[in-house]
MARBA-3410 file (N, C-alpha, C, O; in Angstrom, 1 decimal):
261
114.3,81.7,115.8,115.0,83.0,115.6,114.1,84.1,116.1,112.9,84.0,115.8 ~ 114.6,85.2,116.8,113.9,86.2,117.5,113.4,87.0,116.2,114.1,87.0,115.2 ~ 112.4,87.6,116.3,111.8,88.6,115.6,112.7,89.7,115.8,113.1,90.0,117.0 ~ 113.2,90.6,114.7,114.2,91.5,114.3,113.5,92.7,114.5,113.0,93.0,113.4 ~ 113.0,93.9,115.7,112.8,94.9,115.8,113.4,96.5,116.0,114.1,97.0,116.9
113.0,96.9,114.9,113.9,98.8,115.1,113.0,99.4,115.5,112.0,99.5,114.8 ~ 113.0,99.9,116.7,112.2,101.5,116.9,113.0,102.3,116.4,114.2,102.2,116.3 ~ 112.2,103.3,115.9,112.5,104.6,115.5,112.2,105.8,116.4,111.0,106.2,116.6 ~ 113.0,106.2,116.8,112.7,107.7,117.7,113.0,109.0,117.1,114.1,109.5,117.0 ~ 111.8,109.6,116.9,112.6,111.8,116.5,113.7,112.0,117.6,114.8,112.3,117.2
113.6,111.7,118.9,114.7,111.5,119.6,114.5,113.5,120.0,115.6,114.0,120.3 ~ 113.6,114.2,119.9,113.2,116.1,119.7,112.8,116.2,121.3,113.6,116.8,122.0 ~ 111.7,115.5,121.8,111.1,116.0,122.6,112.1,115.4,124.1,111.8,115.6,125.3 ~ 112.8,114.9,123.7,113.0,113.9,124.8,114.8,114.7,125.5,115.5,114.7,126.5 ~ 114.9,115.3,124.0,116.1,116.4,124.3,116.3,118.0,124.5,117.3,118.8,124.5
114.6,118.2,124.7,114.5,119.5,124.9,113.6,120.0,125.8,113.6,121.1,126.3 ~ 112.8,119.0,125.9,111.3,119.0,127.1,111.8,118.8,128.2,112.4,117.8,128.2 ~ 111.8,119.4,129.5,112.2,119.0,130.9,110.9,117.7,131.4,111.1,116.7,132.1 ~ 109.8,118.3,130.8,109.0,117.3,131.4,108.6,115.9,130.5,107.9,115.0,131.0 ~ 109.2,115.8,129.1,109.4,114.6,128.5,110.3,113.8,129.2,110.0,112.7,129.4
111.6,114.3,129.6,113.0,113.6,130.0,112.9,112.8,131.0,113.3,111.7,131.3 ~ 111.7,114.0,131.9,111.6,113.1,133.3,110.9,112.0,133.5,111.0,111.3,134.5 ~ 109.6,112.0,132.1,108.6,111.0,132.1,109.6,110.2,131.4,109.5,109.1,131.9 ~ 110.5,110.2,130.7,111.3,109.3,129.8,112.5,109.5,130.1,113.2,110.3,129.4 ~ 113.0,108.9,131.3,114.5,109.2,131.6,115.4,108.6,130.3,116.5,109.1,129.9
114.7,107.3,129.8,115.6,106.3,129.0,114.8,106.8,127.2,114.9,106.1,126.2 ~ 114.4,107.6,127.3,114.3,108.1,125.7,112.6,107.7,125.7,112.3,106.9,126.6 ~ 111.5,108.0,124.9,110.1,107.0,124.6,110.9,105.6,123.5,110.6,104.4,123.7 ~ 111.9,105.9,122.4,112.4,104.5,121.7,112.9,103.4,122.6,112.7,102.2,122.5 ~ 113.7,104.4,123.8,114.4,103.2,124.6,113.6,102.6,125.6,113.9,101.5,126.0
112.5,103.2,126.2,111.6,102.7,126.7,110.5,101.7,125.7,109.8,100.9,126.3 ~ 110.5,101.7,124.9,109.5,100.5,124.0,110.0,99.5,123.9,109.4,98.5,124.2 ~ 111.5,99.7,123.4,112.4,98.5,123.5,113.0,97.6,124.4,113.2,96.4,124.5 ~ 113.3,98.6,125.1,113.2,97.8,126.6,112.3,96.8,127.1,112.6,95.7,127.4 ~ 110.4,97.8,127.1,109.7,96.6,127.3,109.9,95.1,126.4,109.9,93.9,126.8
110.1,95.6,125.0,109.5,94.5,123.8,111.0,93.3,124.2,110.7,92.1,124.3 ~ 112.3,93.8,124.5,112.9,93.2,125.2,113.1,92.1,126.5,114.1,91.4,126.8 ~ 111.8,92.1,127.1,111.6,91.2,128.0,110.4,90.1,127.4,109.7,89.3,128.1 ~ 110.3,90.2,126.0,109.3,89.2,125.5,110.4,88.5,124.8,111.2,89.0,124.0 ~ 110.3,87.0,125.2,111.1,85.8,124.3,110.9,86.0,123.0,109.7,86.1,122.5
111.8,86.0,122.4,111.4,86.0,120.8,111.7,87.1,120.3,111.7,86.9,119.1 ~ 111.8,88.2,120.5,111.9,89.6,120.0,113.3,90.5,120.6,113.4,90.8,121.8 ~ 113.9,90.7,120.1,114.9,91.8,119.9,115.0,92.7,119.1,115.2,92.6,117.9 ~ 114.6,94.2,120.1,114.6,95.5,119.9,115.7,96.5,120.0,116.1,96.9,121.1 ~ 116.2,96.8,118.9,117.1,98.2,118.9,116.7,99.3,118.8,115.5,99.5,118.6
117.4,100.1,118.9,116.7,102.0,118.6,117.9,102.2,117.6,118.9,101.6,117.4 ~ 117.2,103.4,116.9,117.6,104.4,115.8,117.1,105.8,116.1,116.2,105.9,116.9 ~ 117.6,106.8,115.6,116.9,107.7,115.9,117.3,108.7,114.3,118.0,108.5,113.3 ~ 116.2,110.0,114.9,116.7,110.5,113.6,117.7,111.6,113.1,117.6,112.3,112.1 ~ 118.6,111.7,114.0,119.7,112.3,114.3,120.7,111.6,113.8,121.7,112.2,113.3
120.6,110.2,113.8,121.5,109.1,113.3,122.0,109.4,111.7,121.3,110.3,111.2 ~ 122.8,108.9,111.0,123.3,109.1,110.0,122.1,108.7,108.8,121.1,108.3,109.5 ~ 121.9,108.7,107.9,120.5,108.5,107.4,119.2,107.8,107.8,118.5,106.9,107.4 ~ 119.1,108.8,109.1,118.2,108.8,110.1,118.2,107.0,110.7,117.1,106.4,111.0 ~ 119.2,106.5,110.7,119.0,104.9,111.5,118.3,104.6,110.1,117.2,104.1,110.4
118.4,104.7,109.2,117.7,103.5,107.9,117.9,103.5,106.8,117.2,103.7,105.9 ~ 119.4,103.1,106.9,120.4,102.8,106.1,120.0,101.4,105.1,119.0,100.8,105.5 ~ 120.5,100.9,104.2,119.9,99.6,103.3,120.2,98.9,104.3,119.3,98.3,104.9 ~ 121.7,98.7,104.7,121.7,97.5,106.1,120.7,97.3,107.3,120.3,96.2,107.7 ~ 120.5,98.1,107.7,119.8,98.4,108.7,118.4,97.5,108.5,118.1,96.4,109.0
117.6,98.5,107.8,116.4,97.5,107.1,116.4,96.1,107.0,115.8,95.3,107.7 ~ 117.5,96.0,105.9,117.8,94.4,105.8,117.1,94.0,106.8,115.9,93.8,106.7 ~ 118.1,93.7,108.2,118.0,93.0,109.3,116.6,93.4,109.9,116.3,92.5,110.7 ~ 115.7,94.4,109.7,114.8,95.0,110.5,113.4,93.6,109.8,113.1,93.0,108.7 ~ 112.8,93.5,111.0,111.5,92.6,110.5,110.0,92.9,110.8,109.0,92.4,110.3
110.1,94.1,112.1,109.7,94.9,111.8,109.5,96.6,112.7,109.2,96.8,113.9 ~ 109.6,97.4,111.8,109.9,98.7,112.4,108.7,99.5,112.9,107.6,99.7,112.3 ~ 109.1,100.0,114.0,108.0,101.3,115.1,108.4,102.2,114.8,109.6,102.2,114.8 ~ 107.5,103.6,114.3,108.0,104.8,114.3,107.0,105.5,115.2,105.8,105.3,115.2 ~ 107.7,106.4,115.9,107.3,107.4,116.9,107.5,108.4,116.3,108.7,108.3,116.1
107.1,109.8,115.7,107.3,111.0,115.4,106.6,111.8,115.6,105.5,111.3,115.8 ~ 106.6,113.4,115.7,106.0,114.4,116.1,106.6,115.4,115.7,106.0,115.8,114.7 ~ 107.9,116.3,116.4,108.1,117.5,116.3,108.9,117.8,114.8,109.0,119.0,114.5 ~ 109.3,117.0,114.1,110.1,116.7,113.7,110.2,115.8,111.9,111.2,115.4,111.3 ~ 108.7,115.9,111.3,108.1,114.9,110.4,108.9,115.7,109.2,109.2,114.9,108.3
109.3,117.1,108.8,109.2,117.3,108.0,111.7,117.1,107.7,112.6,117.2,106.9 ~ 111.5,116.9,108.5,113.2,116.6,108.8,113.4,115.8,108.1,114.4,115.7,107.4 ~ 112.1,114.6,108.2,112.7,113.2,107.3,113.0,113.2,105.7,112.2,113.5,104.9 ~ 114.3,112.9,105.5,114.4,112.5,103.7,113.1,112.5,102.8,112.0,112.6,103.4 ~ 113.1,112.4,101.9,112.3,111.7,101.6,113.0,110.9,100.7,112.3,110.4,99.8
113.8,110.7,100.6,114.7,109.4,99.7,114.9,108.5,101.0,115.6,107.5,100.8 ~ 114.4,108.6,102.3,115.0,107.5,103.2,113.5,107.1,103.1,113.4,105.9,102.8 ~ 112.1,108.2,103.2,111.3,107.5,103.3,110.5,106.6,102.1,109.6,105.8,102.2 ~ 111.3,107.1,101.1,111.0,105.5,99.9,111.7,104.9,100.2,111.6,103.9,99.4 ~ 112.6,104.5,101.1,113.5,103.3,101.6,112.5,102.6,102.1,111.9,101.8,101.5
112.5,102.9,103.1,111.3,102.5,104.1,110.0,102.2,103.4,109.7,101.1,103.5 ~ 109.2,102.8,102.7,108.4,102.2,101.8,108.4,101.2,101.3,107.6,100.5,101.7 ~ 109.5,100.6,100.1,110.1,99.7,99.6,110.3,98.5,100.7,109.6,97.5,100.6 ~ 111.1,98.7,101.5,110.9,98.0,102.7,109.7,97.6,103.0,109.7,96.4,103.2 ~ 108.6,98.1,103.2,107.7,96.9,103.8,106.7,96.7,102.3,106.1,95.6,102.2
106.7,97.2,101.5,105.9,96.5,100.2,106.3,95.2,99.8,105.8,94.3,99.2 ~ 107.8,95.2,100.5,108.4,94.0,100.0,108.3,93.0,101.1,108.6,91.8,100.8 ~ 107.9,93.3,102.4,107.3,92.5,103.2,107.8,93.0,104.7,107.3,92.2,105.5 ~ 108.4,93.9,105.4,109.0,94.1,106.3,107.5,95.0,106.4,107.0,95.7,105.6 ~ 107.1,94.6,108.1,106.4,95.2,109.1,106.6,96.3,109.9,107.6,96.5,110.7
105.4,97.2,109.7,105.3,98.5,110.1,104.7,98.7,111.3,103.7,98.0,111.6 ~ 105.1,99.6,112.1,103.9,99.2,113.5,104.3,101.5,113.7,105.5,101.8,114.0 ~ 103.3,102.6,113.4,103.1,104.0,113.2,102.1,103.9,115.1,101.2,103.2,115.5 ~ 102.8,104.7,115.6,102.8,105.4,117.1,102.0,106.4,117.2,102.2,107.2,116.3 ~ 100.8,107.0,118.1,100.5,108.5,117.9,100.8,108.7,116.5,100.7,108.1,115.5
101.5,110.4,117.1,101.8,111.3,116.7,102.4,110.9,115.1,102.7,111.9,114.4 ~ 102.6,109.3,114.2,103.5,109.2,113.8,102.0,109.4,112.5,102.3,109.8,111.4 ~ 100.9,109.3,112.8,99.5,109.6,111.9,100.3,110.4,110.4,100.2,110.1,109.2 ~ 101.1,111.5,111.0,101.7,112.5,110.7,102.7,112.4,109.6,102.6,113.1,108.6 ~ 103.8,111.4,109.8,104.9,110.8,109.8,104.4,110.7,108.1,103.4,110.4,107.6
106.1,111.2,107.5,105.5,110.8,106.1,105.9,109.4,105.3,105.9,109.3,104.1 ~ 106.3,108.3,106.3,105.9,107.0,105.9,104.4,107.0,105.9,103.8,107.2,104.9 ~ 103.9,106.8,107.2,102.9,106.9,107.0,101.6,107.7,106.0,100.4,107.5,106.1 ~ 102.0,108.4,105.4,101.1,109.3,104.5,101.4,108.9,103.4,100.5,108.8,102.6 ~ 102.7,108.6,102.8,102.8,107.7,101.7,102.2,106.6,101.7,101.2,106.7,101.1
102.3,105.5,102.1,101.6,104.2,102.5,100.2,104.4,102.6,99.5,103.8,101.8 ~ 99.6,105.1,103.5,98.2,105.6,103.3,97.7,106.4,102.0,96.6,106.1,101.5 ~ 98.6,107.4,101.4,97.6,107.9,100.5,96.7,108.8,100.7,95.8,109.1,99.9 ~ 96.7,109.4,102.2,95.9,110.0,102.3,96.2,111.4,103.3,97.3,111.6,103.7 ~ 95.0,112.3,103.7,95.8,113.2,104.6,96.1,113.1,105.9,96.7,113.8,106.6
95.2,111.6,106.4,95.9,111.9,107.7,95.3,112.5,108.7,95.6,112.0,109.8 ~ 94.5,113.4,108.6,94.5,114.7,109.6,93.4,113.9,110.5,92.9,112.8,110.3 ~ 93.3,114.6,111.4,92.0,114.2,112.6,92.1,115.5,113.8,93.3,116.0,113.8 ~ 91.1,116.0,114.6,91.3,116.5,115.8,92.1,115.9,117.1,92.3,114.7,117.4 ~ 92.6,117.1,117.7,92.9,116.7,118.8,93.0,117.9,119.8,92.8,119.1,119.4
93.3,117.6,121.4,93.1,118.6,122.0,94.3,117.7,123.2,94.6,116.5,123.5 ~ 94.7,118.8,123.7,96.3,118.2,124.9,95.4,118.5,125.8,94.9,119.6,125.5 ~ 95.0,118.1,126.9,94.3,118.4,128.2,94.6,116.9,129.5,94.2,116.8,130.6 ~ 95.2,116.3,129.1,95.3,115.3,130.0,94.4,114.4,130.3,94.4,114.0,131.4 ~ 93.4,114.1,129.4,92.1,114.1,129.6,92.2,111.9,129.8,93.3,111.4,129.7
91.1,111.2,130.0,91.1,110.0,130.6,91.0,109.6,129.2,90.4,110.3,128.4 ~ 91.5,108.3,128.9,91.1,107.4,127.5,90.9,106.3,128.0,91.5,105.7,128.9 ~ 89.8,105.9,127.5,89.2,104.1,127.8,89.2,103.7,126.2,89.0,104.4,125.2 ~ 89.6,102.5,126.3,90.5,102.1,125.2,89.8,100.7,125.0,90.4,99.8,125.6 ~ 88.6,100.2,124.2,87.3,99.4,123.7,88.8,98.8,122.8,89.6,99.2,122.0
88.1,97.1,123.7,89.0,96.1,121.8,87.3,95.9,121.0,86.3,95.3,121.4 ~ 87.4,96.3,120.3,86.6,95.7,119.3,86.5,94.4,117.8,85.9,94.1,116.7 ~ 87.5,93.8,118.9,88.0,92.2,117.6,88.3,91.9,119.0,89.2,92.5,119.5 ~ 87.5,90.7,119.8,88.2,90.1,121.2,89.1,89.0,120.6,89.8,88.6,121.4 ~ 89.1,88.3,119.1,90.0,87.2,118.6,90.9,87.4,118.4,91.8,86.5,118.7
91.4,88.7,117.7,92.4,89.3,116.9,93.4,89.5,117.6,93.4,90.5,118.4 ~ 94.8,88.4,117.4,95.8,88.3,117.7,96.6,89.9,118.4,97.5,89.8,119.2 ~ 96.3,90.9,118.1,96.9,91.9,118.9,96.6,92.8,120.1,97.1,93.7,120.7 ~ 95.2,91.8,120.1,94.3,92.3,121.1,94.4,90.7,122.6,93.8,90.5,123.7 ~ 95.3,90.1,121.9,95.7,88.9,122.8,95.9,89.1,124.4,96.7,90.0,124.6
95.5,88.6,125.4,95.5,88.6,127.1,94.8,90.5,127.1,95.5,91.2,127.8 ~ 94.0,90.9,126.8,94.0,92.2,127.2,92.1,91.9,127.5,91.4,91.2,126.8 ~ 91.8,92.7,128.5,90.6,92.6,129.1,90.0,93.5,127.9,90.6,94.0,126.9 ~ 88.5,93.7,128.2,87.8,94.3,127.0,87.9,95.8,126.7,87.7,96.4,125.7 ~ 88.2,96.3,128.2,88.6,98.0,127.7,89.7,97.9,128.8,89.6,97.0,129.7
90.7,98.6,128.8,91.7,99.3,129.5,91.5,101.1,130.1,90.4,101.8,129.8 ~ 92.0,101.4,130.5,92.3,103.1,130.5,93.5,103.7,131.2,93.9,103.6,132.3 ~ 94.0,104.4,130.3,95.1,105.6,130.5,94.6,107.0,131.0,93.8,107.7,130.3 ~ 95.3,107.3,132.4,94.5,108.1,133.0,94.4,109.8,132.4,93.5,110.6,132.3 ~ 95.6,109.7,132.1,96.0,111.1,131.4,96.6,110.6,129.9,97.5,109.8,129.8
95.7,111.5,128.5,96.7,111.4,127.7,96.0,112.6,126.7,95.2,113.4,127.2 ~ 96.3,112.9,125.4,95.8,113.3,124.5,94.6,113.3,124.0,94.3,112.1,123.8 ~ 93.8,114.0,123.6,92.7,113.6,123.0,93.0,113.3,121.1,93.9,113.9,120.7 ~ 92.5,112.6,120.5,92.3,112.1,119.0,91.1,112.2,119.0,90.4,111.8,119.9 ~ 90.6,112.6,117.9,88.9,112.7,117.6,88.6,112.4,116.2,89.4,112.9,115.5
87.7,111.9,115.6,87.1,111.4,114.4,86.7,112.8,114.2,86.5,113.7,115.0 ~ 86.7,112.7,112.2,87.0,111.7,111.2,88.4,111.8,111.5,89.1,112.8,111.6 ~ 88.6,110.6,111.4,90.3,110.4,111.0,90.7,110.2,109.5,90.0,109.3,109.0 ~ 91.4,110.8,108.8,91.4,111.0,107.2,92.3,109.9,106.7,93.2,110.1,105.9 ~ 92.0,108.6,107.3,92.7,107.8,106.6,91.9,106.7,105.9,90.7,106.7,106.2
92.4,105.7,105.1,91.4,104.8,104.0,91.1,103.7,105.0,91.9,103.3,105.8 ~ 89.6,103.2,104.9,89.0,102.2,105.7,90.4,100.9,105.8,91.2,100.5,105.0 ~ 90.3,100.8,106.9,91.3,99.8,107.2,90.6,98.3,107.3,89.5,98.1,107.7 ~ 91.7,97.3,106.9,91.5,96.1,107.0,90.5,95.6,108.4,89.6,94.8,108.5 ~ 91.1,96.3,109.3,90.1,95.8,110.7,90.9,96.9,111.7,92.0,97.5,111.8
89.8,96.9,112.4,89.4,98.0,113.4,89.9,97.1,114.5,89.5,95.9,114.4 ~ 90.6,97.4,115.6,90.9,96.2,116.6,90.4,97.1,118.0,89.7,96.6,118.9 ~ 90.9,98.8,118.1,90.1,99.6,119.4,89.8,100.4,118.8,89.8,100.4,117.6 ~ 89.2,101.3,119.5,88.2,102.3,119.9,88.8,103.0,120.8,89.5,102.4,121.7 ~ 88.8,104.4,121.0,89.1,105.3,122.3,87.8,106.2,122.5,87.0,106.6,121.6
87.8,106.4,123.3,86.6,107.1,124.3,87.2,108.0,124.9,87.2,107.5,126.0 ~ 87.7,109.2,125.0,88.1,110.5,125.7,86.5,111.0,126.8,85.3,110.8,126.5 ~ 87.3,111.8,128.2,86.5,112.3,129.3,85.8,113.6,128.5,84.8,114.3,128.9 ~ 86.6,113.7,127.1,85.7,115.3,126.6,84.5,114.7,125.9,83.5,115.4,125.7 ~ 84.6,113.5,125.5,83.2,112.6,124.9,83.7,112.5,123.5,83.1,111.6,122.9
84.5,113.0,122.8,85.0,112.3,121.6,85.5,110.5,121.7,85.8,109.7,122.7 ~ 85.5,110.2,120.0,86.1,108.6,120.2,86.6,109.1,119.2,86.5,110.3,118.7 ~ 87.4,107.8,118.8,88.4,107.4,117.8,89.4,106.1,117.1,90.3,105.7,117.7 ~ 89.1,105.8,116.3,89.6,104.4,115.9,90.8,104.3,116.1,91.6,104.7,115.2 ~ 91.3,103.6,117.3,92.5,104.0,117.7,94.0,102.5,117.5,95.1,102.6,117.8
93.4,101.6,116.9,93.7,100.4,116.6,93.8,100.3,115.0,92.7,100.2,114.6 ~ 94.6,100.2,114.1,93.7,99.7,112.5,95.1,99.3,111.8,96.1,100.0,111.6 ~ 94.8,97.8,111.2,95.5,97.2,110.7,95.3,97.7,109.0,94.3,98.4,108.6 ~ 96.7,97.3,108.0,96.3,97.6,106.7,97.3,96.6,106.0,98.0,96.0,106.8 ~ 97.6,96.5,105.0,98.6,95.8,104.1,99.1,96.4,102.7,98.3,96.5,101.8
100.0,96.7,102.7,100.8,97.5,101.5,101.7,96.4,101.1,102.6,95.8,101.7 ~ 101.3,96.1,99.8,102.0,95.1,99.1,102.3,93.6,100.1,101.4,92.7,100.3 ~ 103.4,93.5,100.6,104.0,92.6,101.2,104.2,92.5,102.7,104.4,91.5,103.5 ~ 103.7,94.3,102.9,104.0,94.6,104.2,102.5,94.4,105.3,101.4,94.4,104.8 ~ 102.7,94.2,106.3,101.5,94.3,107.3,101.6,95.9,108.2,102.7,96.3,108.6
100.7,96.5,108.5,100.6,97.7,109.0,100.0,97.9,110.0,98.9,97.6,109.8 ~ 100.2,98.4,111.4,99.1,98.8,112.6,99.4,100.2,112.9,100.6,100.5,112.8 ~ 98.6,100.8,113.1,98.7,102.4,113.6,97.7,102.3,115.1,96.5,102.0,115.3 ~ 98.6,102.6,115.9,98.0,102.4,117.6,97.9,104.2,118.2,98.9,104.9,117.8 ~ 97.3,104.7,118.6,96.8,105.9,118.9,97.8,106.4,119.7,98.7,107.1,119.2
97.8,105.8,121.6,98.2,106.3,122.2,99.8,106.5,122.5,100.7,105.9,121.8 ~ 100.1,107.5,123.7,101.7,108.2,123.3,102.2,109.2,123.0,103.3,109.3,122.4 ~ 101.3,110.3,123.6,101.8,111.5,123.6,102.9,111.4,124.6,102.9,110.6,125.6 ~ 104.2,112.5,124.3,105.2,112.6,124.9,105.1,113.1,126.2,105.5,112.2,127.0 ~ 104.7,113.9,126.9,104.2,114.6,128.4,103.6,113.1,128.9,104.6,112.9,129.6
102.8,112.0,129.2,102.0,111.4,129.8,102.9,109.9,130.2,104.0,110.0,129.5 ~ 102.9,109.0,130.8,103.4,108.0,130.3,103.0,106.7,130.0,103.5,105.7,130.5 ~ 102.4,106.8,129.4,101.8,106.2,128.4,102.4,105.0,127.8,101.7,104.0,127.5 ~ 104.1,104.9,127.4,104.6,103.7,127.0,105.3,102.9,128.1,106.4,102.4,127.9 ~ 104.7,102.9,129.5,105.2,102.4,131.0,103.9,101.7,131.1,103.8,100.9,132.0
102.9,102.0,130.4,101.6,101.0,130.8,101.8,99.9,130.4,102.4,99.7,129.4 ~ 101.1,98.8,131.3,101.7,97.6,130.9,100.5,96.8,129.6,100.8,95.9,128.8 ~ 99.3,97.6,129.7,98.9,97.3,128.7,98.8,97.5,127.0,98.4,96.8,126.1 ~ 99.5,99.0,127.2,100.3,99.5,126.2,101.3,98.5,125.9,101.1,98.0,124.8 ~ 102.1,98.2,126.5,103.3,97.5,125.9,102.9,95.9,125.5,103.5,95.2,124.7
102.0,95.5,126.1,101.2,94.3,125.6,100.3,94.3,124.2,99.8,93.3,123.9 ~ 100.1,95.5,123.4,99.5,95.7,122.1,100.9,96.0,121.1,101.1,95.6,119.9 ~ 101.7,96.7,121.8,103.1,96.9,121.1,103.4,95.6,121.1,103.0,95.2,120.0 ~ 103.8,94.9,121.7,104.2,93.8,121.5,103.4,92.8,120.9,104.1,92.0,120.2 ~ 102.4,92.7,120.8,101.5,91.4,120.3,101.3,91.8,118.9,101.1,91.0,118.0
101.4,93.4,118.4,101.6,94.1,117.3,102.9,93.7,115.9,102.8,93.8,114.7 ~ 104.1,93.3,117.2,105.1,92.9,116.6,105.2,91.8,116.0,106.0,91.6,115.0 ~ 104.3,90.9,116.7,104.6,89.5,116.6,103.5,89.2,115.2,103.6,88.3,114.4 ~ 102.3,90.3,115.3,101.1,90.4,114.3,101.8,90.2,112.9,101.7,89.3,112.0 ~ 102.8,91.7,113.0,103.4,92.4,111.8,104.4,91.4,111.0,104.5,91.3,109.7
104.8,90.8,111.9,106.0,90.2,111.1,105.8,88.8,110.6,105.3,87.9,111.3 ~ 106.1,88.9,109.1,106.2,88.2,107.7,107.2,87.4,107.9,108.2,88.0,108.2 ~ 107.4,86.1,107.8,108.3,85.1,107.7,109.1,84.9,106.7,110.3,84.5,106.7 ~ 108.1,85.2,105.5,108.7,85.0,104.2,109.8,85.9,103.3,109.5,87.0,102.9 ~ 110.6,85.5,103.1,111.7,86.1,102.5,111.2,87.3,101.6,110.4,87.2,100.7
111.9,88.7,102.2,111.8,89.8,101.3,111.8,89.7,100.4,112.5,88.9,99.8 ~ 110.5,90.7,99.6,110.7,90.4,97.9,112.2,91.5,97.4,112.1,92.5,98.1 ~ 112.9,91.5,96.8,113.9,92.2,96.9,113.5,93.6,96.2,113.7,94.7,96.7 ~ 113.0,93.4,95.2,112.3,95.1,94.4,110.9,95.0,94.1,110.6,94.1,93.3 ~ 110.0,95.8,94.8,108.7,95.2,95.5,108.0,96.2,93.9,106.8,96.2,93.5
109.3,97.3,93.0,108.7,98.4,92.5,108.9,97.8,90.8,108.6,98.4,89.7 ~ 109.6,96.5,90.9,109.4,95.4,89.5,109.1,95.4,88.4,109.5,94.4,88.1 ~ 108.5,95.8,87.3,107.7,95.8,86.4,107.8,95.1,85.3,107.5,95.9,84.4 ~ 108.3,93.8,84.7,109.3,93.4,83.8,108.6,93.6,82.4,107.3,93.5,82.5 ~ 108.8,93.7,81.7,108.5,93.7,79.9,108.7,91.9,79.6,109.7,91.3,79.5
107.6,91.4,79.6,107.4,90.1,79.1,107.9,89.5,77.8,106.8,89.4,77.1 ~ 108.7,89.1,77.2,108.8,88.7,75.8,107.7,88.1,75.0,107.4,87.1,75.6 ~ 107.3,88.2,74.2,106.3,87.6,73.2,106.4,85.6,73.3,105.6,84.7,73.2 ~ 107.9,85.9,73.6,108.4,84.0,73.1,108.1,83.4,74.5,107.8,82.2,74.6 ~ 108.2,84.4,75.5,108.1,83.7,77.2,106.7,83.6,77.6,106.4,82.9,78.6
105.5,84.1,76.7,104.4,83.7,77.2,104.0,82.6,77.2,104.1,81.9,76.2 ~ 103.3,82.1,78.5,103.1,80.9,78.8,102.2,80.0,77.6,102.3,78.8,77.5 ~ 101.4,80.5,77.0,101.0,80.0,76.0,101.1,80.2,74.7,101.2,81.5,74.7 ~ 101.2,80.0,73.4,101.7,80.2,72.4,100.8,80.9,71.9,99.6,80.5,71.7 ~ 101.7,82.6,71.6,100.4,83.7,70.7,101.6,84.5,69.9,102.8,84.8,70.2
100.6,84.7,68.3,101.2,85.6,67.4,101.0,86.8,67.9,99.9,87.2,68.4 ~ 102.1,87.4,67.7,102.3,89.4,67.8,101.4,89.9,67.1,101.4,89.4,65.9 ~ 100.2,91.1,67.4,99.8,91.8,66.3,99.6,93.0,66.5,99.0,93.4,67.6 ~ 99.9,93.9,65.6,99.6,95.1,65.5,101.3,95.9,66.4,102.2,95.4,67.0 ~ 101.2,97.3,65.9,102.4,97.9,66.6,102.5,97.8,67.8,101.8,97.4,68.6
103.9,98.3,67.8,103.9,98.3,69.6,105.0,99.6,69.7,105.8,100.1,68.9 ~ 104.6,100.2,71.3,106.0,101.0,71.8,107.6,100.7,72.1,108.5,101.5,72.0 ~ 107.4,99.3,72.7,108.8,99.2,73.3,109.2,97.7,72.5,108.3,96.9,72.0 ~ 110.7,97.6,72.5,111.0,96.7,72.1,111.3,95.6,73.0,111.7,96.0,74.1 ~ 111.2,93.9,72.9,111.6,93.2,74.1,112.4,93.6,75.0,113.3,94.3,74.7
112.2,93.3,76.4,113.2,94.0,77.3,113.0,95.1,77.6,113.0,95.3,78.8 ~ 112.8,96.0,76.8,112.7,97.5,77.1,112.0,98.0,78.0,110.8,97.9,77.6 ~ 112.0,98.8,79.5,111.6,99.3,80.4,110.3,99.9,80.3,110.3,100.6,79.2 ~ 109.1,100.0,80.9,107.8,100.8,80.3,108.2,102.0,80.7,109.3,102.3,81.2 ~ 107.2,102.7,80.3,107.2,104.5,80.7,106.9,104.2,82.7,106.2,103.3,83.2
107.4,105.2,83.3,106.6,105.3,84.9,106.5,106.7,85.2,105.9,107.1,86.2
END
């Protein structure tokens, strides 16, 4: 069975920038999927956030196994009853794969917990792009640095929580770096945030780009059946514990009864 992929696109820059449109005749969503589309095993759709609850509907998800978000101009547009969807969704095991600009994105800042923020500077400047895990499955067929001739600069500190593993490194022509690779896990879910992808450059036509996207996908995705409510908390009965104990002293809730949240 193919791996179940949604990009997500703001779908902003790509409808108003003359010089986005031209670097992205087919959208940056429909360009990702396209590539991830010539890899066996993976089938990629787009959504966008123009779409009826922004492409992430309960159905939608369902089927999704694991979702790309690209965002920028556009972060504060999103629900935020869609983005506890999406939360829920990968705590319960569905894979996240956060683009650039998506640092921003307030899936990602819920899930992280944190602010997020880092420098940057638009100058078109060169990125050399260090794997620093040469084992690690998402860094699979890729030589030891790559480079994108023109892109964004990202600069440390990046304000997010130490990640499970560090997979690149970027090196900018202005002499800044930046941890531009970093896996994490939320509940159920698997998580990568990949740096590069500013909208002006093109950046998701590199072929090595699209070989971290994709080996990202294949990282992300969880085999095991969604947990259905990842946000659960059940009230145990006295009589269901696994070993036999007397009740003592008062209590707040009665069997069954819901805790405080």
């Amino acid at each position: 069975m193919s791996i179940r992929v949604t990009v997500w696109g703001e779908n902003v820059h790509e409808q108003k920038n003359k010089v986005v449109a031209e670097v992205y005749p087919k959208t940056m969503h429909g360009t990702i999927a396209e590539a991830l589309n010539r890899n066996a095993g993976i089938k990629a759709t787009t959504v966008t956030l123009q779409d009826p609850e922004h492409g992430m509907t309960v159905e939608k998800l369902a089927e999704t196994d694991v979702l790309i978000w690209w965002g920028h101009a556009a972060h504060a547009a999103v629900d935020d009853a869609i983005v506890e969807r999406v939360c829920n969704a990968v705590w319960g095991g569905m894979g996240i794969i956060f683009l650039h600009s998506a640092h921003f994105a307030k899936p990602f800042k819920r899930l992280m917990g944190a602010p997020c923020n880092l420098s940057w500077r638009e100058a078109g400047e060169r990125e050399r792009i260090w794997v620093t895990s040469r084992q690690h499955p998402i860094a699979a067929g890729l030589p030891d640095h790559f480079e994108l001739e023109t892109e964004e600069m990202y600069g440390e500190p990046f304000g997010v929580p130490e990640p499970l593993e560090t997979v690149f490194i970027s090196w900018f022509a202005g002499g800044e770096v930046f941890r531009s690779g970093l896996t994490y896990k939320r509940g159920a879910g698997n998580i990568f945030y990949f740096r590069p992808g500013h909208e002006t450059y093109p950046s998701y036509h590199d072929a090595n780009v699209q070989r971290v996207i994709s080996n990202a996908v294949k990282w992300a995705y969880n085999p095991e059946k969604r947990i259905a409510d990842p946000n659960d908390a059940p009230n145990t009965p006295v009589d269901k514990a696994l070993e036999p104990i007397v009740e003592r002293g008062p209590r707040l809730h009665h069997d069954g009864e819901a805790g405080y949240r």
